[in-house]
VOPAGU-2260 file (C-alpha; in pm, 1 decimal, decimal comma):
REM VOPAGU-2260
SITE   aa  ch    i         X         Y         Z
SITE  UNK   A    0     530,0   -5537,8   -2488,8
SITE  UNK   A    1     383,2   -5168,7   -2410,0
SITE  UNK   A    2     185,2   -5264,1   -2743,2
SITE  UNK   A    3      16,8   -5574,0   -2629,4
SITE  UNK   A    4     -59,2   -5373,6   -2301,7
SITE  UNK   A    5    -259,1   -5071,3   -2531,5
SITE  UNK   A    6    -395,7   -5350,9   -2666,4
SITE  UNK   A    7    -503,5   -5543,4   -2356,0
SITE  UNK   A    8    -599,7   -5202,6   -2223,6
SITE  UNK   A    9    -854,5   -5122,6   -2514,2
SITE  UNK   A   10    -998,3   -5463,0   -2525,4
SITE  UNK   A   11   -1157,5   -5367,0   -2175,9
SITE  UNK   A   12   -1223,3   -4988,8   -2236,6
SITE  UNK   A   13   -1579,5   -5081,3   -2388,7
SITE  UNK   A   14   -1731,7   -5274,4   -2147,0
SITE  UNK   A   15   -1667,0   -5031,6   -1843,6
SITE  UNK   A   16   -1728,1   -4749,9   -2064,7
SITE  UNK   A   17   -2118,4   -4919,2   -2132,5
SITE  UNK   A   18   -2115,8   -5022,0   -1759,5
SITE  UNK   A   19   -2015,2   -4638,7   -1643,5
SITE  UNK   A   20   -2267,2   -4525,9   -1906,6
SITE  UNK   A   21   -2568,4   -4733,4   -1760,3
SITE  UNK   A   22   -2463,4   -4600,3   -1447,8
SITE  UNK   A   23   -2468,4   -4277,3   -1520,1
SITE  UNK   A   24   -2834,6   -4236,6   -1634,8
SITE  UNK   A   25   -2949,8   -4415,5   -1363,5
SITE  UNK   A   26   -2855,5   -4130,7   -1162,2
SITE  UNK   A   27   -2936,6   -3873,4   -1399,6
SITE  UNK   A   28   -3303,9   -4056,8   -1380,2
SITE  UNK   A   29   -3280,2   -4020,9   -1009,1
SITE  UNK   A   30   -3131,9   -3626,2   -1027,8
SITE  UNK   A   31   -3449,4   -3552,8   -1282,8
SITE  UNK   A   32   -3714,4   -3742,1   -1066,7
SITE  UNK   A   33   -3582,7   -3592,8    -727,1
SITE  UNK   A   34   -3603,5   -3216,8    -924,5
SITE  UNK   A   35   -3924,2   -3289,6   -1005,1
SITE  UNK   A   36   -4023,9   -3382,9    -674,1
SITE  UNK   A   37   -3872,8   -3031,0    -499,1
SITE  UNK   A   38   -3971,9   -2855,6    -796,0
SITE  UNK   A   39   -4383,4   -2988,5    -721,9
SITE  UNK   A   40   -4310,3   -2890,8    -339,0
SITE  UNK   A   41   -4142,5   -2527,1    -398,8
SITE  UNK   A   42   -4430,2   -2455,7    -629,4
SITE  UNK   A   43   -4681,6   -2538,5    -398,3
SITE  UNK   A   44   -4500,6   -2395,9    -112,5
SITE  UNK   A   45   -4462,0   -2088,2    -323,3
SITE  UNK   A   46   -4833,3   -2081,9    -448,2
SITE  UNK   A   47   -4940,2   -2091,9     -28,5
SITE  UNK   A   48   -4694,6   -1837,0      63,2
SITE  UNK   A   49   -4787,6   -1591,3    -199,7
SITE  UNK   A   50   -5181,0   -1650,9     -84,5
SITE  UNK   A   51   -5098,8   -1617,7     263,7
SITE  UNK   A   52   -4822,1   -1376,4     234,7
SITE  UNK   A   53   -4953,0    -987,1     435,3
SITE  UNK   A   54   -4830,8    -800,2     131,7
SITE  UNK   A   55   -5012,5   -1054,4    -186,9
SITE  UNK   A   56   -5319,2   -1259,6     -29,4
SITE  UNK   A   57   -5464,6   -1406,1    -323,6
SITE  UNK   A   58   -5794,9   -1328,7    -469,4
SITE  UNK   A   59   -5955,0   -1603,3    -331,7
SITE  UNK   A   60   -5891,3   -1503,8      75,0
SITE  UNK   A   61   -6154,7   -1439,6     332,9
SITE  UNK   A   62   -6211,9   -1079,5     324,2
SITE  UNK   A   63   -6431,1   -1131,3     600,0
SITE  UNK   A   64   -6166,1   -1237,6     824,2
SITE  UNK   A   65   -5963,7    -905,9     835,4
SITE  UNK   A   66   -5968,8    -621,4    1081,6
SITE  UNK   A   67   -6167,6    -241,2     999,6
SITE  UNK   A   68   -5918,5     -56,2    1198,8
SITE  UNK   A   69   -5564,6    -114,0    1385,6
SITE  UNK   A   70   -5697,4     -93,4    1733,6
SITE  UNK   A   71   -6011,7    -299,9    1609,7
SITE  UNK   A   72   -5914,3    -657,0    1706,2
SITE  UNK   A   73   -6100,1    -985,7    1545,5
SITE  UNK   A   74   -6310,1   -1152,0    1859,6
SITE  UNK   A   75   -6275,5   -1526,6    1802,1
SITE  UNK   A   76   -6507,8   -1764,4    2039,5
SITE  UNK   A   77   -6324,7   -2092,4    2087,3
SITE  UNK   A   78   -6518,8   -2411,8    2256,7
SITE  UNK   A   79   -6416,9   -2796,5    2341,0
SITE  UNK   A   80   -6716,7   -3018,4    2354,9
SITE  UNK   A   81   -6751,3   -3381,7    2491,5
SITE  UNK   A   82   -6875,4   -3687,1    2288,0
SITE  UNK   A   83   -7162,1   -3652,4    2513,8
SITE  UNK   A   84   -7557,9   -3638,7    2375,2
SITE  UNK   A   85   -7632,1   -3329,1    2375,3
SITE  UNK   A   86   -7273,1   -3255,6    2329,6
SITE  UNK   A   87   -7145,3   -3043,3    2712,8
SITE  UNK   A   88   -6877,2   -2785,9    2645,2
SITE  UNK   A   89   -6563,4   -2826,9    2858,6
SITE  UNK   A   90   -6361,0   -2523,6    2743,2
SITE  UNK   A   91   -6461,8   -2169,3    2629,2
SITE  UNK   A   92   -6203,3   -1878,3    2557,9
SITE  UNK   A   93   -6227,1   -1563,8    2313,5
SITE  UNK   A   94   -5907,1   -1473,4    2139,2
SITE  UNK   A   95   -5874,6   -1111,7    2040,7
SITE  UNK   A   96   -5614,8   -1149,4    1761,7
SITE  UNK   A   97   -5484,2    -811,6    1604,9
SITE  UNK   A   98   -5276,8    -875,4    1304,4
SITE  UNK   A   99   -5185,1    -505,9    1225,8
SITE  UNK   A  100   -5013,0    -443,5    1573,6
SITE  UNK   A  101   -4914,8    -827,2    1628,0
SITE  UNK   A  102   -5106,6    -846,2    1980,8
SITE  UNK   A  103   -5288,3   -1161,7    2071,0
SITE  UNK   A  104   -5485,1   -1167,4    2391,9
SITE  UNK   A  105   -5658,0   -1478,7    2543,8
SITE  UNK   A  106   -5995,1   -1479,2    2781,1
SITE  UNK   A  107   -6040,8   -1807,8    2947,6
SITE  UNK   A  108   -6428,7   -1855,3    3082,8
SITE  UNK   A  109   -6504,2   -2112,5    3359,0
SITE  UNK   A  110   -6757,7   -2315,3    3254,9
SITE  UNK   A  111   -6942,6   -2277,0    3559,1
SITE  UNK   A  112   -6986,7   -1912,3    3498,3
SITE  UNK   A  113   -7298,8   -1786,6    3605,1
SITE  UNK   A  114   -7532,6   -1625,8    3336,4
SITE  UNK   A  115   -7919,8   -1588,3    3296,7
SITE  UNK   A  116   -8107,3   -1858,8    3119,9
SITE  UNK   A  117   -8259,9   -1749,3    2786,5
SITE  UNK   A  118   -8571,3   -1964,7    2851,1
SITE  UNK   A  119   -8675,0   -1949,9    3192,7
SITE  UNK   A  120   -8577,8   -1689,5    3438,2
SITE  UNK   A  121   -8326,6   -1842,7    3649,4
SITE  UNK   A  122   -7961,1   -1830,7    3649,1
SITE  UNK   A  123   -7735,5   -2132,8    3526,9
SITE  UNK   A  124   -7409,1   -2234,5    3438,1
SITE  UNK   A  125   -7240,4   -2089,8    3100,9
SITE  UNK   A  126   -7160,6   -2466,0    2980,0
SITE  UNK   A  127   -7530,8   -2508,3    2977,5
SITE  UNK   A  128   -7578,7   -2294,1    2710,3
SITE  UNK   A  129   -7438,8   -2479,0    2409,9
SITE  UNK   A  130   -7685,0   -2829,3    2455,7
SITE  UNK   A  131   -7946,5   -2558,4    2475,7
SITE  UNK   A  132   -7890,4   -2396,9    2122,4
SITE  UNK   A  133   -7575,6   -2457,9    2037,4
SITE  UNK   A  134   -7262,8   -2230,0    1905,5
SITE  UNK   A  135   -7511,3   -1965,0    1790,1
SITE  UNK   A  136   -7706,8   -1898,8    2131,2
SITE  UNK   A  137   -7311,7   -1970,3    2305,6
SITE  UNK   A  138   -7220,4   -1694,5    2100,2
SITE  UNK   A  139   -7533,5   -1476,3    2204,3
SITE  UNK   A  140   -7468,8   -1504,3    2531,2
SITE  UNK   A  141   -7084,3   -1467,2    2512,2
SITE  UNK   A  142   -7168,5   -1123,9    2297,7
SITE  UNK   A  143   -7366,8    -993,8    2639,1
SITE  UNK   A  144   -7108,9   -1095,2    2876,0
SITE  UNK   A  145   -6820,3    -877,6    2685,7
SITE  UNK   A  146   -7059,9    -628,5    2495,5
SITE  UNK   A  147   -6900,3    -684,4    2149,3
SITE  UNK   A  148   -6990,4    -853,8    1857,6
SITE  UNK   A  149   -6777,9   -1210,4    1855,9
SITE  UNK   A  150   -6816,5   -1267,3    1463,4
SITE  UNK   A  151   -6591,0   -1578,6    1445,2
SITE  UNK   A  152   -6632,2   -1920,5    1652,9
SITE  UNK   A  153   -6398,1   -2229,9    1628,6
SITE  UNK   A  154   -6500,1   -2543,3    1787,2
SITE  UNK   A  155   -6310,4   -2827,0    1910,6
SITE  UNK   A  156   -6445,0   -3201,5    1919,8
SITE  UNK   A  157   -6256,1   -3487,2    2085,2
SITE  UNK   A  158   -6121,5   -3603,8    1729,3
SITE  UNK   A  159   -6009,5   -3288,3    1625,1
SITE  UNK   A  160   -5794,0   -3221,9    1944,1
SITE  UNK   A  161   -5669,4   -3615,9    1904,6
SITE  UNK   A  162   -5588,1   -3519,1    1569,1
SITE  UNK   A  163   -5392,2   -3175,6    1689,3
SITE  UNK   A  164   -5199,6   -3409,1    1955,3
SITE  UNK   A  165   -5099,6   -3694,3    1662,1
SITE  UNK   A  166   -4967,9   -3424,9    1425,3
SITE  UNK   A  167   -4790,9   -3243,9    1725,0
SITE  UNK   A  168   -4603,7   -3586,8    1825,8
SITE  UNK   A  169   -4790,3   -3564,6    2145,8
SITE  UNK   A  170   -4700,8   -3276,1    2411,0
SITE  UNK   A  171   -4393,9   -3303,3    2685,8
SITE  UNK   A  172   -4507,8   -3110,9    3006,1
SITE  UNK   A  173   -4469,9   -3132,5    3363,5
SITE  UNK   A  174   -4814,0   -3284,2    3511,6
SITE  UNK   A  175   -4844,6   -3084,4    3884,2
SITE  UNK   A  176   -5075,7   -3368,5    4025,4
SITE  UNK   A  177   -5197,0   -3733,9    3965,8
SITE  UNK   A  178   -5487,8   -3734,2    3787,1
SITE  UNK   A  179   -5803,5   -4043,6    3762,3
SITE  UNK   A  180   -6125,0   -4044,6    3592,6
SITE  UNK   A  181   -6335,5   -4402,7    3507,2
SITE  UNK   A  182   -6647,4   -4368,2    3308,9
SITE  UNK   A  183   -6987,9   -4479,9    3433,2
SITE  UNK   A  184   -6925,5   -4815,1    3367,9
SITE  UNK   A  185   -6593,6   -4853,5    3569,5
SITE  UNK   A  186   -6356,9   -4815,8    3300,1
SITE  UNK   A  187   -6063,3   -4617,3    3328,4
SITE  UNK   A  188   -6073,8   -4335,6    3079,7
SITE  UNK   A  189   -5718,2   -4201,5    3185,8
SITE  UNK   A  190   -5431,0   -4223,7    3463,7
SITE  UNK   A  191   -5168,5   -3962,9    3435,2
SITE  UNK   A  192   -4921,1   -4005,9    3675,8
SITE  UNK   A  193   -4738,8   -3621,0    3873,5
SITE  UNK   A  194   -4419,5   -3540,3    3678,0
SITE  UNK   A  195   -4237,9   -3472,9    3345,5
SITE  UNK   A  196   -4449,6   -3685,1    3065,1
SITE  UNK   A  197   -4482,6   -3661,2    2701,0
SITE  UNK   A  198   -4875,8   -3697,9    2677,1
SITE  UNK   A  199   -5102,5   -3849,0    2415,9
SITE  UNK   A  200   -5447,1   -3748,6    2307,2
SITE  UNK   A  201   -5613,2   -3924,6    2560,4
SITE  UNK   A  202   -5412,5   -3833,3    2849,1
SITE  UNK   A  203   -5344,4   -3475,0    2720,1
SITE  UNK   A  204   -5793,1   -3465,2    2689,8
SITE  UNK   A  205   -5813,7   -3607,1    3047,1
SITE  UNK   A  206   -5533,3   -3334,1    3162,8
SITE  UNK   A  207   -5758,9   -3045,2    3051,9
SITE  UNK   A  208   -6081,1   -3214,5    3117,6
SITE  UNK   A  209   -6005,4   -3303,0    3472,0
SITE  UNK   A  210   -6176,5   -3178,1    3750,4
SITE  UNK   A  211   -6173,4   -3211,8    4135,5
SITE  UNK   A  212   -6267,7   -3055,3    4480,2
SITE  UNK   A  213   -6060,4   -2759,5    4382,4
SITE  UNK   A  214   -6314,1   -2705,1    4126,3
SITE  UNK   A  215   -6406,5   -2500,4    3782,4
SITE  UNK   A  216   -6201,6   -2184,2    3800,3
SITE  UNK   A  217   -5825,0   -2442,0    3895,5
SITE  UNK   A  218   -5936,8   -2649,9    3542,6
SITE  UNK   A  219   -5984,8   -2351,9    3394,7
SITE  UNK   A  220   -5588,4   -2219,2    3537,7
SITE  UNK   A  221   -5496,0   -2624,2    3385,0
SITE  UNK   A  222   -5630,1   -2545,2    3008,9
SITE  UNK   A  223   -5448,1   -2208,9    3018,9
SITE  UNK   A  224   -5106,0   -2383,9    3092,9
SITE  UNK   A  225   -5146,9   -2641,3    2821,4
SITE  UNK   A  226   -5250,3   -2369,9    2580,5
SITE  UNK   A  227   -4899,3   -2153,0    2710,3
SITE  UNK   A  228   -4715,2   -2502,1    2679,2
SITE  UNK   A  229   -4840,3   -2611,4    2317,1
SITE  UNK   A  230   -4776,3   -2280,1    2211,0
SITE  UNK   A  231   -4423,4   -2295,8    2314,0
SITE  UNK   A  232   -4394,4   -2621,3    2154,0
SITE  UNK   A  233   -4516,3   -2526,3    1808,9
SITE  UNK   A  234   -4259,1   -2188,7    1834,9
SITE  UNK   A  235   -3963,0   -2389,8    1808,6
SITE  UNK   A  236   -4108,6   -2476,1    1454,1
SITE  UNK   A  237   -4047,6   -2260,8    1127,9
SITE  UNK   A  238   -4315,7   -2038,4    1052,5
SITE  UNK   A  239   -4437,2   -2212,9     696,8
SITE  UNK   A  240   -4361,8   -2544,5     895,6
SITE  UNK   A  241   -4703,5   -2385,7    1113,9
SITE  UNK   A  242   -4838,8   -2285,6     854,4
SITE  UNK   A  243   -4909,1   -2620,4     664,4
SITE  UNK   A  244   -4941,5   -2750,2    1040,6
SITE  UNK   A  245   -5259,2   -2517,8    1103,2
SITE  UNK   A  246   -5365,8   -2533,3     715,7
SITE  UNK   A  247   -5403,4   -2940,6     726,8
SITE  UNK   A  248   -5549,0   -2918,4    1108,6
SITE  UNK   A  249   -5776,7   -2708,0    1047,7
SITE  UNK   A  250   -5993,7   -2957,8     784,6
SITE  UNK   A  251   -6076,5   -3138,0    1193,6
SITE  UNK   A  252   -6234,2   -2810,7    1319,6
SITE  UNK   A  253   -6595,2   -2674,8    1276,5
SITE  UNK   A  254   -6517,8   -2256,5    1234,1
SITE  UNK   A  255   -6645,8   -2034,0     995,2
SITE  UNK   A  256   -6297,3   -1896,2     942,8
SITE  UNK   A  257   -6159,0   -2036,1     627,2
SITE  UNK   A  258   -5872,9   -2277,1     643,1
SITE  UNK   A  259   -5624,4   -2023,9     446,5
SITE  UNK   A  260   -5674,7   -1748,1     657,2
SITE  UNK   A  261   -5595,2   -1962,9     993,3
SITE  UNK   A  262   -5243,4   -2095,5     776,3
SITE  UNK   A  263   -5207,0   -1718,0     749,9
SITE  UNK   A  264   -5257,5   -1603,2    1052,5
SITE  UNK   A  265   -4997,3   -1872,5    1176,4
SITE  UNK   A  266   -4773,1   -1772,8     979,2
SITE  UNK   A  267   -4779,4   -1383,8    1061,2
SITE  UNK   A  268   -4740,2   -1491,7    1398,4
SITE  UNK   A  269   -4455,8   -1723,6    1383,3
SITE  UNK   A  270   -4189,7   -1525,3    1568,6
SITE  UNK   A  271   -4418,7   -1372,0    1866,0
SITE  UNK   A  272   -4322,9   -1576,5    2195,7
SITE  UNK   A  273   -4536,1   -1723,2    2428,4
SITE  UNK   A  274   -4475,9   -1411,1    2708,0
SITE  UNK   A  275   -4573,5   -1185,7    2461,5
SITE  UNK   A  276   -4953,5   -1338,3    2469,7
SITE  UNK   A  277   -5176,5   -1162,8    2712,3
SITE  UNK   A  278   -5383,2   -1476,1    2883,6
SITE  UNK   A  279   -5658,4   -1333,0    3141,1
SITE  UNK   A  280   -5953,6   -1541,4    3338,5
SITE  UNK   A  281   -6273,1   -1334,3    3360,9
SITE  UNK   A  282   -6258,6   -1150,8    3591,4
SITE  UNK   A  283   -6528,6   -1245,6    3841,2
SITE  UNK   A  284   -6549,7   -1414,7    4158,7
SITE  UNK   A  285   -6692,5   -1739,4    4303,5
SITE  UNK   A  286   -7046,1   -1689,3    4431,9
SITE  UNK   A  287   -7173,1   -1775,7    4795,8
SITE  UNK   A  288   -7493,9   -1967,2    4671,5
SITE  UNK   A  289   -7450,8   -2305,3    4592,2
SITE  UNK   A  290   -7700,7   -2509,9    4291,5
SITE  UNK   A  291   -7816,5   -2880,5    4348,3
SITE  UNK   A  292   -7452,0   -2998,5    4315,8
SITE  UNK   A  293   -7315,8   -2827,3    4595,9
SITE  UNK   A  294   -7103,9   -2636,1    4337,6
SITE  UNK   A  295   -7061,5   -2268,9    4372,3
SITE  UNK   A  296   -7085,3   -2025,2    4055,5
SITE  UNK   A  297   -6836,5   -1811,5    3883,9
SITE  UNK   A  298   -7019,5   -1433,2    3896,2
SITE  UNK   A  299   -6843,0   -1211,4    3640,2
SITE  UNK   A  300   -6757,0    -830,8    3704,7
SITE  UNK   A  301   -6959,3    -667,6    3431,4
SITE  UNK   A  302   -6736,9    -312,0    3482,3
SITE  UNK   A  303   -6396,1    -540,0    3499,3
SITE  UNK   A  304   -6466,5    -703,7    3192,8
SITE  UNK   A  305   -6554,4    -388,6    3014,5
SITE  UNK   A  306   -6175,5    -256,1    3129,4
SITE  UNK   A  307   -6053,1    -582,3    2982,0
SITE  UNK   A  308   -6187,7    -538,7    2657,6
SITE  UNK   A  309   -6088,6    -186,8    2699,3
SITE  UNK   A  310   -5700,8    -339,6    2681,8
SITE  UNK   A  311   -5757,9    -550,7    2385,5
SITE  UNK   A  312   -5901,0    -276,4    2146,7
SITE  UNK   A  313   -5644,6       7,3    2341,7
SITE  UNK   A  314   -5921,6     170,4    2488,1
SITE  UNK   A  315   -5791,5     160,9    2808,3
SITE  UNK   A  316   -5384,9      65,9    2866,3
SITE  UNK   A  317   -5311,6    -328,9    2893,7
SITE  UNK   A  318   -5258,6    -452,5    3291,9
SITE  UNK   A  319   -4929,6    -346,9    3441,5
SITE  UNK   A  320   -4658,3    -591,6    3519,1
SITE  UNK   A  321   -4733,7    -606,0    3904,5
SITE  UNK   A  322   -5083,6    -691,8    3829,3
SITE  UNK   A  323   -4972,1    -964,4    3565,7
SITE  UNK   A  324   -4750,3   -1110,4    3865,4
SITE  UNK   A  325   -5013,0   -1097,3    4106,2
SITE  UNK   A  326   -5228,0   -1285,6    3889,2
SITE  UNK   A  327   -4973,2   -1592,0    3794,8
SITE  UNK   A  328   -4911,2   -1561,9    4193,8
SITE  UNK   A  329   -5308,7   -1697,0    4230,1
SITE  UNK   A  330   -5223,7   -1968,7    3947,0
SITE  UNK   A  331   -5176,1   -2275,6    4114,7
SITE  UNK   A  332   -5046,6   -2434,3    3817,4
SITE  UNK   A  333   -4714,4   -2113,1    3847,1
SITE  UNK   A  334   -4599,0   -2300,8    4134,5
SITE  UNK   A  335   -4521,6   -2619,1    3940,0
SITE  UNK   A  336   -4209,0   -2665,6    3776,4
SITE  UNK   A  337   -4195,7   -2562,8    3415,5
SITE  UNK   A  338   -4052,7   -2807,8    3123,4
């Protein structure tokens, strides 16, 4: 009997020894093609970190887009422009981004800022500027304002900041007010409702494009919140996750700063919070005279703005904290709840 059961036994043994074996390289195959997969990822992963790492850029980096000196900070001019014809500029900031001491500060410029017209003399608004001669005379004019030479420009279209909102998965943030626009024609371009939203490209566009009695200088207050917010968002990312993030956005944007030098600079600053960015409006004041509109300028304080750019190459020490809380005190956007 225990012989016919051996027997019985090894009869069998071949079949689910061929049917174990044919299993068995089918997973092998799918062990050797997943390896091959994270091996073609960590190499390229590697390859970026090495060319963006502070310590081994690769040969092939910007050179251009590095500071002369520690206290020297890299002036970066950063516009939005409409789908208009000419094109109108909507938003205009200059980062001063200093790698070496990991300090980041952020100038917001109204748009109705008043500056003198570089073809007849008269005085006009700043977003004038750009339909008149584009980024180049922009950057001109921005280099008189502040003094310094603003080397490096990004700039914005509609598309590109779509783009930035589809990659980002949209942005959840409290909305402080409803907010309407309609085009010429009647249509309604957006409708964001007051409260906690997650918003899309087109309603995160109309949030920073909107504008109403309160004017220029409470849009301008707007753009700096959803710059604070979306930077908050992309911090609770890993810093190579940003990295690839900024290196494939960055193909959407018009800047002479190479694309591997922004994935860098994302990277280096992957663990500096939001409250550790210095964000400042120029500091100005509205003007009494009105233009055709029955819109008042913004009139800039040429010695305050010297003293600001004084705290973003240490010239002069960086605003104290009571000034810092007096200033989010005049931000109507601080009184808002925060997501």
């Amino acid at each position: 009997m225990k012989r016919d059961r051996k027997k019985r036994r090894r009869s069998v043994h071949p079949r689910v020894i061929g049917q174990r074996r044919r299993l068995w390289k089918r997973i092998a195959l799918g062990v050797v093609i997943l390896l091959v997969i994270l091996g073609i990822i960590i190499i390229r992963l590697g390859a970026s970190f090495s060319a963006f790492s502070t310590n081994e850029r690769g040969a092939n980096s910007t050179k251009a887009f590095s500071q002369i000196s520690p206290d020297v900070p890299l002036y970066v001019l950063i516009v939005g422009v409409d789908k208009e014809q000419p094109k109108q500029t909507n938003f205009i900031a200059v980062a001063a981004v200093n790698e070496e001491k990991q300090q980041l500060d952020f100038i917001m410029l109204p748009d109705n800022t008043k500056v003198e017209s570089r073809q007849e003399k008269k005085s006009e608004y700043l977003r004038d500027i750009y339909p008149q001669g584009g980024i180049s005379l922009l950057k001109a004019v921005v280099e008189d304002i502040f003094h310094i030479p603003v080397p490096f420009y990004a700039i914005c279209t509609p598309d590109a900041f779509f783009k930035l909102m589809d990659m980002n998965g949209g942005l959840r943030m409290y909305v402080e007010r409803g907010m309407y626009h309609g085009d010429r024609k009647g249509k309604t371009e957006f409708n964001i409702y007051q409260g906690y939203q997650r918003l899309n490209g087109e309603n995160a566009l109309g949030y920073v494009r909107y504008i109403n009695d309160e004017g220029e200088l409470a849009r301008t207050l707007r753009q700096e919140r959803f710059v604070k917010q979306l930077y908050h968002n992309r911090q609770q990312h890993w810093g190579i996750t940003n990295m690839v993030f900024m290196y494939r956005f960055w193909h959407y944007v018009q800047s002479n700063i190479k694309t591997k030098d922004i994935a860098h600079l994302a990277y280096s600053f992957a663990d500096m919070p939001v409250n550790k960015i210095n964000f400042y409006i120029l500091p100005g004041e509205m003007g009494n005279a009105l233009d055709a509109s029955n819109r008042s300028y913004w009139v800039f304080d040429p010695v305050e703005v010297q003293k600001l750019i004084g705290t973003t190459n240490h010239a002069i020490a960086p605003a104290s904290a009571s000034d810092k809380k007096t200033e989010q005190k005049n931000d109507p956007s601080s009184e808002t709840k925060k997501n």
